[in-house]
Residue, then its C-alpha position, 0 to 999 in steps of 0.5 A: x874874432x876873425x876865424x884862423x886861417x881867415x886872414x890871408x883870405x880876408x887881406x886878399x879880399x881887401x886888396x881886390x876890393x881897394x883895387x876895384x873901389x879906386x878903379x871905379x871911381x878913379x882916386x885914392x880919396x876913398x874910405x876904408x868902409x867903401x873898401x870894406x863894403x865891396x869886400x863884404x867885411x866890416x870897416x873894423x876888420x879892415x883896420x884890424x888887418x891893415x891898421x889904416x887906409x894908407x897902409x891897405x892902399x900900399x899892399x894893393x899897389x905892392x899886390x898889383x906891381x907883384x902881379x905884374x912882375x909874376x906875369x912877366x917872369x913866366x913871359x920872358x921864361x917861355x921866349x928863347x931870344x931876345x926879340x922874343x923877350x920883348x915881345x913878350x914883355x910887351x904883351x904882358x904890359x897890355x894883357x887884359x887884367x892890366x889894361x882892363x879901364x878898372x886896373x888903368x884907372x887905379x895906375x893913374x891913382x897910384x902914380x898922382x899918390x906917387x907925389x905926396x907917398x914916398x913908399x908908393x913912389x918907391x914901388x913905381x920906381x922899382x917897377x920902371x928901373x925893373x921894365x927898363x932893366x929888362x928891355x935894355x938887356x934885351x936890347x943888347x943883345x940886338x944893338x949897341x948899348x947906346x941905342x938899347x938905353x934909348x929904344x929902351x926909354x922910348x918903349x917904356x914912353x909908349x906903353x905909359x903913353x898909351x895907358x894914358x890915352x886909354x884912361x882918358x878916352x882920348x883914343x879907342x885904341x885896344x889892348x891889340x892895337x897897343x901891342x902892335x904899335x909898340x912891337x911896330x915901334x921897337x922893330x922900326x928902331x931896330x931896323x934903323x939901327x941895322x940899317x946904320x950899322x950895314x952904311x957904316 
């Protein structure tokens, strides 16, 4: 019988195992005891605190969405303005423990499951509605709403865009490099619309 006050550190343990188990070998098509053997557990006590693979697998993306979520709350707390904010959102989006090739490969995962798992889709879906909630507000601040929707859609296409190219190895951009080239591409569109605004 597992120890009390085992659980919540046991569960932890699963949900990094699953994570590092799928971002190493780049599919959901995993089993509960590859999960379990990198946790140092037993297949039993996986099943026992998750009941199934399927539900250990929506705690691990709900445990990486949650993460994500923290990391950016704290980044948008500590930037005073607008442009600041998205800044910061960007660099959270690329910060090392989330575009670390384990962690890109286990996105990957969950986006192709998003297809078949309407809870996995649910989580990724509150998470793109969440990121562009964010950069529209922001975006506001800066330029007309229309603008702001559409800088908006087009920053969200970068950072998947890149995430993409990162996973497949088809550039050998950085974590860096990313954070330039999306910073650079919201500062260009903002820029233009200041531009169009001064013609006007």
């Amino acid at each position: 019988m597992p120890k009390v006050g085992m659980e919540p550190v046991r569960r932890k343990a699963l949900v990094d195992a699953a994570l590092h188990v799928i971002g190493d070998q780049g599919t959901l098509s995993v089993t509960m005891s590859d999960i379990a053997r990198q946790a140092g557990v037993s297949a039993a006590l996986a099943h026992h605190y998750f009941g199934s693979k399927e539900q250990l697998l929506v705690e691990t993306v709900r445990s990486l969405l949650k993460q994500l979520r923290d990391d950016t709350v704290k980044a948008l707390t500590a930037a005073a303005a607008p442009r600041e904010r998205l800044s910061a959102m960007v660099r959270v989006s690329f910060q090392a423990d989330q575009f670390s090739p384990e962690t890109i490969a286990a996105w990957l995962a969950f986006y192709s499951e998003a297809q078949r798992s309407e809870e996995t889709r649910r989580f990724l879906v509150i998470y793109a509605r969440r990121l562009h909630s964010n950069l529209v507000a922001n975006l506001k601040a800066l330029c007309v709403a229309d603008d702001a929707q559409r800088i908006a859609e087009g920053t969200a296409a970068m950072i998947d865009g890149l995430y993409i190219r990162r996973a497949l190895g088809s550039s050998p951009v950085t974590a860096q490099a990313s954070i330039a080239l999306t910073d650079d591409y919201i500062t260009l569109n903002l820029h233009a619309c200041q531009t169009q605004k001064d013609a006007a």
